[in-house]
C-alpha angles and dihedrals in degrees: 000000000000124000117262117265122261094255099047113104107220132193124245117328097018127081116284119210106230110230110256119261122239098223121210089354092278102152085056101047095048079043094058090047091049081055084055097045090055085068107022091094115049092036084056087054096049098036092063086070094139098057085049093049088050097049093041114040122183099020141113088228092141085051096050093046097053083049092053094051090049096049089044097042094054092059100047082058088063089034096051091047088045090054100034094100100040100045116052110244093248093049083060091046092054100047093039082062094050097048087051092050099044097069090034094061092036103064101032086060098031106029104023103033101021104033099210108153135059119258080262108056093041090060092055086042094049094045085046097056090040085061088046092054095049092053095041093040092039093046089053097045095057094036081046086053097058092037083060095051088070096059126068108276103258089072091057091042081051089053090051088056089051095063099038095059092043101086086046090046090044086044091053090044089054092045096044091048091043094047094040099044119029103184098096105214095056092042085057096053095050098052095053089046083059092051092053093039079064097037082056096051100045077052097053096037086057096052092045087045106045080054091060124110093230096061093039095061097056093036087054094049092041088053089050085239082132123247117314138241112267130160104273111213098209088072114082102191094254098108092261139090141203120247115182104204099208096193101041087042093219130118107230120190112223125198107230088224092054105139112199 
């Protein structure tokens, strides 16, 4: 019989795997950013209520867009719940990120910088990046939910925080770009260029994140793929480790080779 590996946890007698550690609070801190990045979008879209008051005049454009996320976001919900079991949960993350940073990106270039379309058609378009933001955003934060459940609760009470800080972060960032730089239209930019400088980084964060060894511990367990291969520090790299006998109260060093 060969000797567990080192990321088996094991009852009494044989090697435990200790948990690993979240250092420096990282994986908080990347959970509580994720929180931000649900609701970063489409706040970014409704905040900048004075430059959509300014381009349509005389429309209920804030209205409309806060009826489009509603509808959308409705049916992501029944759609999310239809495709949970046939799409894996990271697979919805992702492409709920990149549906929240494509309008994002594209208006900001194409509607806000370049000005390439009629008051018209940038209304349509508004009102149509605005939808796209609901089904991408809505299908992440449930797929985000259940992604959390597998994790002990203070990260899903980090991802609350997150969203509930999301509207007052997208706010500041208005009110300093507005104070700071009065021509409108490059105030504007730049606040949406701040909004997808953040959306990038909750992205990137996941994908650095889901590859820790700390997430992939209690995912796998959760899974029931069984616990994950992590460095274990008990092994020094010499061929032996330490096993502390607790009822025998005596250290053996054990040869990793060892066959019994």
């Amino acid at each position: 019989m060969i000797l567990p590996s080192p990321c088996f946890t094991m009852g009494n007698g044989d090697f435990e795997q200790p948990i690993p550690d979240d250092r420096y609070h990282g994986i908080y801190f990347a959970m509580l950013l994720a929180g931000v990045g649900f609701l970063l979008p489409y706040n970014s879209f409704i905040t900048d209520v004075d430059y959509l008051h300014h381009k349509f005049q005389g429309t209920s454009i804030v209205f409309d867009m806060s009826l489009t996320y509603i509808v959308v976001a409705l049916l992501a919900v029944i759609l999310n719940n239809v495709l949970v079991e046939r799409l894996s949960m990271h697979t919805r993350i992702t492409v709920g990120y990149i549906l929240a940073l494509g309008p994002l990106i594209f208006v900001s270039v194409f509607d806000v910088w370049l000005e390439k379309f009629t008051t018209k058609e940038a209304y349509v378009i508004n009102l149509l990046s605005v939808g796209v933001v609901a089904f991408g955003c809505t299908v992440q934060q449930s797929s985000f939910y259940g992604y959390m459940g597998m994790l002990p609760k203070r990260y899903t009470q980090g991802v609350m925080t997150g969203e509930s800080t999301a509207g007052v972060i997208i706010s500041l960032s208005r009110i300093f770009t507005k104070l700071l730089i009065p021509d409108e239209k490059k105030n504007t930019m730049i606040f949406f260029l701040i909004s997808i400088s953040m959306e990038m980084l909750c992205f990137l964060l996941h994908l650095v994140v889901r590859r820790s060894c700390f997430v992939r511990y209690y995912t796998s367990h959760d899974q029931g793929k069984g616990p994950v291969k992590c460095h274990d520090p008990r092994d020094t790299g010499t061929g032996y480790r330490v096993h502390h006998d607790v009822t025998a109260e005596e250290v053996i060093f054990v040869s990793l080779s060892t066959v019994f």
